[in-house]
N, C-alpha and C positions, 0 to 999 in steps of 0.2 A: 418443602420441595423435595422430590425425591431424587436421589442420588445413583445413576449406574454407577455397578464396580468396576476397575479395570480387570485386565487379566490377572495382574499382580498382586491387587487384592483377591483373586477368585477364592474361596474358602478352600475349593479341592481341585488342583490344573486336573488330576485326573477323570474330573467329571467334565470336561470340556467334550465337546461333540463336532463334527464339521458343521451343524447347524447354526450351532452360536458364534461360527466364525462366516466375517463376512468376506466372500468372494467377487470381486469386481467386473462388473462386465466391462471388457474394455472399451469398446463402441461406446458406451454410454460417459464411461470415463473421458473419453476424446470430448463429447461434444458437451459434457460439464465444464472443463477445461476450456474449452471455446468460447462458450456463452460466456461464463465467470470473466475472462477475460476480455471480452468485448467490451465490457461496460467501463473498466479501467480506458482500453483505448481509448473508446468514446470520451472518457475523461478530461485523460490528458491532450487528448488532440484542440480540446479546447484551452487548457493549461498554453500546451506550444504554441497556436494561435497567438492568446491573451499578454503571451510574456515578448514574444515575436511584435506584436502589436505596442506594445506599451509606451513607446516615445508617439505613436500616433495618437492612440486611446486619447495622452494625456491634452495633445493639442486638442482634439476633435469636444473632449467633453469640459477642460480646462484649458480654456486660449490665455484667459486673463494673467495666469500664472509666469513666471518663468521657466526655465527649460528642468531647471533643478526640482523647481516645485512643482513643474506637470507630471513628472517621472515619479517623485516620491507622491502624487496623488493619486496616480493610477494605480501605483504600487498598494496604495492604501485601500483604495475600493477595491481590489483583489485580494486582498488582507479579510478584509470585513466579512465576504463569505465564509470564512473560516469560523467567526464568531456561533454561527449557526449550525453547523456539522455536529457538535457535542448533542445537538435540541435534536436534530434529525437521528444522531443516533440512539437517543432517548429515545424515540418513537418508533423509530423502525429496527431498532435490535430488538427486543420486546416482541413487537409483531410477529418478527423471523423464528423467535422463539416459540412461539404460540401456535402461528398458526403456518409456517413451513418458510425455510429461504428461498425458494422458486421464486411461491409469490411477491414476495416482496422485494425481488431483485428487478418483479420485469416491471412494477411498479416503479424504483427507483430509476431506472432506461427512460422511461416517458418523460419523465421529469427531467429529467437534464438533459435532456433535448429539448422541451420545449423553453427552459431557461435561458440555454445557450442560444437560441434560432430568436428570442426575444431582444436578446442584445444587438443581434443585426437590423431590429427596427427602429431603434431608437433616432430620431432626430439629433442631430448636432444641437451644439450649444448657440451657434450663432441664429437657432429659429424655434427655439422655446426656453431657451434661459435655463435657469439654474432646474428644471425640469427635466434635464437631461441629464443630469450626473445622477439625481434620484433616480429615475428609474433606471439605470445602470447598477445603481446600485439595489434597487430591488432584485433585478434580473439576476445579478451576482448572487445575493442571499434565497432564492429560489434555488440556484445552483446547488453553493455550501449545504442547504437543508437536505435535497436527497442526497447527495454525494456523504453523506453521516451517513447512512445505510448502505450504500455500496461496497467499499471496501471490505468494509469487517464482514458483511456478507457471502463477498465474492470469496474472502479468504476462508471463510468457513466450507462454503460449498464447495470448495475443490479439495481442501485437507481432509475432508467428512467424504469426499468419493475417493481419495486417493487408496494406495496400498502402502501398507508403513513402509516395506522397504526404499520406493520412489516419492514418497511425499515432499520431498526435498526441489527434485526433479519436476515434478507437476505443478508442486506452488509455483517454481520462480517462470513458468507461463506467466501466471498473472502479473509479472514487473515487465516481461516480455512485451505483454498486451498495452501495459503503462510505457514503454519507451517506443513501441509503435506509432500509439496515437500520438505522442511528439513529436516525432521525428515528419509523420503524413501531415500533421498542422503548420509546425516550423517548414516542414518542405513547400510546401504550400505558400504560405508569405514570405520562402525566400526566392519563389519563381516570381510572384508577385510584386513583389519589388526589382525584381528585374527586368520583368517585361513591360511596368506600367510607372508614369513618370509621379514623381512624389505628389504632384498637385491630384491625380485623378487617386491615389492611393489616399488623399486625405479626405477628399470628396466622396467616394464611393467604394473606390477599391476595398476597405479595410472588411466593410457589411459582408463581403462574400463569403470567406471562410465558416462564420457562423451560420449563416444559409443552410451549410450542407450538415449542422445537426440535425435538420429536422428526416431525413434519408437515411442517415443513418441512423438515428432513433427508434426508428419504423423497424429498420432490420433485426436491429438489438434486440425487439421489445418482441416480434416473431421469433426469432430463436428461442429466445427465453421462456417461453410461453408452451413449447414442444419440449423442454427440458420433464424429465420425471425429478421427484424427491430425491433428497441423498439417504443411502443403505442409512447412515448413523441415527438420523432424521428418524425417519420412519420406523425402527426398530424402538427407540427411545417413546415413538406414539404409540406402537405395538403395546408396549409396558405400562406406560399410564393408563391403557385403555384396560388392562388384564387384572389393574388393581381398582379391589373394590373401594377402599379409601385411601387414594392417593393424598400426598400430603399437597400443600397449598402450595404454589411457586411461591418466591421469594419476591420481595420487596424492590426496589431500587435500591434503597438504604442499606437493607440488609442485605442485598448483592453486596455492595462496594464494601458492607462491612467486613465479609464473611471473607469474600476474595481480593482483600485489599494489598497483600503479598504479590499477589500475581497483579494485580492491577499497575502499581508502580512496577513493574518489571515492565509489561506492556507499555507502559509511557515511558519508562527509559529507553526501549530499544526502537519507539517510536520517534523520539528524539533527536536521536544520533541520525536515522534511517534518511527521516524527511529534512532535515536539518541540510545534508550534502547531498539529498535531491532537488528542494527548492534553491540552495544555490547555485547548483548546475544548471539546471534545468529554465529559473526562471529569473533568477539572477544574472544571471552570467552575460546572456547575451546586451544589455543594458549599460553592465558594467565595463563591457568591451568598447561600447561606442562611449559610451556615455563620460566613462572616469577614464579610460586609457585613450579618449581620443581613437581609434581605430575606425574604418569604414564601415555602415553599417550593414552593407553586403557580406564583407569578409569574417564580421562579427561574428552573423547568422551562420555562415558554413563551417566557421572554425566548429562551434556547438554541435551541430549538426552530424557531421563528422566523428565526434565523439560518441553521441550517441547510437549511431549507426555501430560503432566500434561496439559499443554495450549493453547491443542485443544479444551476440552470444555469448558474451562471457557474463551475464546474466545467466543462462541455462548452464553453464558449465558449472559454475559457482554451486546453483542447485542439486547438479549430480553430486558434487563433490560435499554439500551437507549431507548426503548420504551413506558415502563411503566414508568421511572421517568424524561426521557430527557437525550439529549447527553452532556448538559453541568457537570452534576453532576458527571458522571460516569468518563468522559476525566479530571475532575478540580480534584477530589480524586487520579486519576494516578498521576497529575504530584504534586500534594502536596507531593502523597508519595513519589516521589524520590527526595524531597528536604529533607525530614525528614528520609528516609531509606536508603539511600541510602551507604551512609557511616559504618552504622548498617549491612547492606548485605556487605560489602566488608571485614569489620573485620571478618566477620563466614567464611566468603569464604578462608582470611589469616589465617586461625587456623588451616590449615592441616587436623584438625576432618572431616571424610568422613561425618558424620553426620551431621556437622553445616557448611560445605563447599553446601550440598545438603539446605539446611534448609536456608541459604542465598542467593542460585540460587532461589528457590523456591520463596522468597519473592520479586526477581525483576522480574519473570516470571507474577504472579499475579498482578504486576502495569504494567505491558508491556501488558498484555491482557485485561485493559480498554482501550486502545489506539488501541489496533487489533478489537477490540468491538462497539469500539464506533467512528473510525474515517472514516472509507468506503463510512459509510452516512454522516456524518456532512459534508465532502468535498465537494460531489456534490451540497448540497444545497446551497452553498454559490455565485452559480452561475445559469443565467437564463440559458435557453436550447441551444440557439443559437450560444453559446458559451463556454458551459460548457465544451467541449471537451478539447478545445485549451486552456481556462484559466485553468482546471486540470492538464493538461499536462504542461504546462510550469511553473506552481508555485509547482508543486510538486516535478518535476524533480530539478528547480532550489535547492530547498531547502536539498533533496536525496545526490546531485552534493557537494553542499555547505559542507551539517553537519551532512549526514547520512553515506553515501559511504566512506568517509574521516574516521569516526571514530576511523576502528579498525588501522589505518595508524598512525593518529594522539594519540594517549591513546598508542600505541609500543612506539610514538617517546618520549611520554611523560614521561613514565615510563623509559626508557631508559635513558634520561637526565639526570631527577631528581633522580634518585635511589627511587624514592615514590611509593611504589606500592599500594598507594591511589588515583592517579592522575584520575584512571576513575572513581572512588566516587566523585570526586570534578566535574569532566566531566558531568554525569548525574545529579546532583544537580542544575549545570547551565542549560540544557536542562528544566530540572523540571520549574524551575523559569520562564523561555521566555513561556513554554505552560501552567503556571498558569496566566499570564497577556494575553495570548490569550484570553484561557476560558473566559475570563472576557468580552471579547469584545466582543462576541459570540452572537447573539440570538439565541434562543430554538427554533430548526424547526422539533421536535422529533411528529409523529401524524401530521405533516401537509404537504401540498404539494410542490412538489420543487419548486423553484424559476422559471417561465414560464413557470408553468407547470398546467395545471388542476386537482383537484383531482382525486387519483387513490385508487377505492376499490376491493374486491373480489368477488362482487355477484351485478345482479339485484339488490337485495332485500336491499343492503345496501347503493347504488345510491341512491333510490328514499327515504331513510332514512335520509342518508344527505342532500338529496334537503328539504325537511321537515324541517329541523334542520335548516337549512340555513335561507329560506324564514319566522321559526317563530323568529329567530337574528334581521334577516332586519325588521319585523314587529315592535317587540320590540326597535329597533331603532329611527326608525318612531314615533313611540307611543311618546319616552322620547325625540324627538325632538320638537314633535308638543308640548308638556307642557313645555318645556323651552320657545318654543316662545312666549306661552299664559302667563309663568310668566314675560316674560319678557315686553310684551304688555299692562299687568298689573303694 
């Protein structure tokens, strides 16, 4: 497989040209950015829906169960999608790789739409039997399978269109687009629940939400579709196509051989990332009604609330990986949930609406340096050639592994132990694995990806860096040729 150089490997900066450097068109940049993150929305609006839904789910598809054991089943077949995200990313990083991330983004839209809009057909249990948890859980594993090509996609296409100095900034769109489509799903079944009485919400009410994937799918799959390639992309095919004997891409195997440093780095700060997303996000609301006894009105809005709270300090987090680095901003999150974590779960058991919100609050604000700051760090960890397929499959594995599993795992936990501390202990160990990341991490906050040439916003700011560059290389020169004079001496 052949390898672009970075800038930093370039043999001579003073042979750089504005040519080789790419310049972003902004307009195109906005609606890369759009698109890329619509399909996150699209996402998670089903995520908020599904975790919103989940003491219904469990009645409508498991009546037979108890209340404990309908909640840890729906948890379960929500779980189980995740099994399949690794396979999806197997197939469609690869793809993205080959033959462009456009296509196989707008590919990945259809499909989880039409997964999602399949769950709202399913028949209850009380009129096809144990027929109806299967194909739920088909529906689900449909989901998980393109949803493995989404992400690592989505994060590739917007850090491959970005400019090094705002990559920071542009990625944490894409968690932006991910706590939207929460917040419009959860908003949604908590009007829903207000307006319509629990009998007709168990009967019918629930199918609507999933309805309006198929609407939105359509949209997704039209924008995406009007998207052009990313500069990195096409530049990278420019090159393959200019050699007469390109070498052979790489294997799967010898992917994961080759980049298996960066690979576990990927799954560490995946870890931490979705670890104290999936409990916020899809835990939380459950554990409100569910283990603290609370309304499940007021459950929904405490959540809710937060999230609405960490839409911008999502985007803020991101400017701010740009101005200080992505390691400072990811290594501060995951200290804090070794140190807060426990602190948030006592305000949360106090009952007090006040200090139950005021503990949500402070693990929303460590969970949005990781929506902030991890979009860009991922991609840079890997050249272009492959960025696709190594994102996709170390992300997924890690989602699969310790993200998805969460709110499954923290029900089973809490239900055991009678502790209803077990997910303070739970994120304090995520904390710990993505503070021994960060560590291993280089700072690639301002610089260009990993095979990739620099990428600015203007003319004027190319032939700026060339300038910069070529007086580096000079100055190098300079302090090489008097080492070897002292050293001749």
């Amino acid at each position: 497989m052949s390898t672009r150089i970075t800038p930093a490997q370039h043999p001579d900066k003073s042979n750089l040209t504005v040519d080789d450097i790419t310049v972003v068109d902004n307009k195109l940049l906005k609606r890369a950015v759009g698109a890329a993150a619509l399909g996150n929305t699209m996402e998670w609006f089903d995520f908020g829906v599904y975790s919103y839904l989940a003491v219904i789910i469990g009645k409508v598809f498991f009546p037979d169960a108890s209340n404990t054991a309908q909640l840890i089943a729906s948890f379960g077949t929500f779980a189980a999608a995740f099994l399949v995200r690794p396979i999806g990313g197997m197939v469609f990083g690869p793809l993205g790789d080959r033959y462009g991330r456009q296509k196989v983004l707008a590919f990945t839209m259809i499909m989880m739409s039409i997964g999602t809009f399949c769950i709202g057909l399913i028949p209850d249990y009380s009129k096809i039997g144990i027929m109806a948890p299967i194909l739920l859980l088909l529906a689900r594993l449909v989901q998980g399978f393109s949803t493995g090509g989404e992400y690592g996609g989505a994060a590739t296409f917007i850090a491959e269109y970005s400019t090094d100095k705002r990559r920071g900034f542009t990625g944490s769109f894409l968690e932006f687009g991910t706590i939207l489509g929460y917040i419009l799903g959860a908003a949604l079944v908590t009007g829903m629940t207000s307006l319509l009485s629990s009998e007709d919400m168990l009967s019918w009410g629930w199918r609507i939400p999933f309805f309006l994937a198929a609407p939105l799918g359509l949209f997704g799959l039209f924008v995406r579709l009007k998207l052009e390639e990313t500069p990195a992309f096409q530049k990278h095919m420019e090159q393959q196509e200019a050699r007469e004997h390109a070498k052979p891409s790489l294997t799967l195997w010898q992917m994961l051989h080759k980049y298996r440093h960066q690979m576990l780095k990927c799954i560490g700060l995946v870890l931490v990332f979705n670890v104290s997303n999936y409990m916020l996000t899809s835990y939380m609301p459950s554990y409100l009604t569910g283990v603290l006894h609370m309304s499940e009105l007021t459950g929904l809005l405490l959540v809710m609330v937060v999230m609405i709270l960490m839409m911008p300090l999502t985007l803020l987090w991101g400017h701010l990986t740009d101005r200080i680095g992505r390691r400072p901003v990811i290594g501060f999150g995951a200290a804090g949930l070794v140190v807060l974590a426990i602190p948030s779960f006592m305000l949360i058991g106090s009952g007090n609406i006040a200090l139950v919100l005021a503990g949500l609050v402070v693990l929303g604000i460590l969970h949005t340096t990781f929506s902030g700051g991890t979009p860009s760090t991922l991609p840079a960890l890997f050249v272009t050639d492959i960025r696709y397929s190594a994102l996709a499959i170390g992300f997924n594995v890690s989602v699969s592994l310790f993200g998805g599993t969460t709110p499954l795992v923290t029900a089973w936990l809490v239900d055991t132990t009678q502790n209803v501390m077990m997910p303070a202990y739970y994120m304090m160990g995520a904390g710990a694995i993505g503070l021994i990341t960060v560590y291993t991490l280089r700072e690639t906050a301002r610089k260009p990806l990993s095979g990739s040439m620099p990428a600015v916003a203007t003319r004027a700011e190319a032939h700026s860096l060339i300038k910069k560059l070529r007086g580096q290389h000079e100055r190098k020169k300079a302090v090489a040729r008097e080492l070897a004079r002292t050293a001749a001496d």
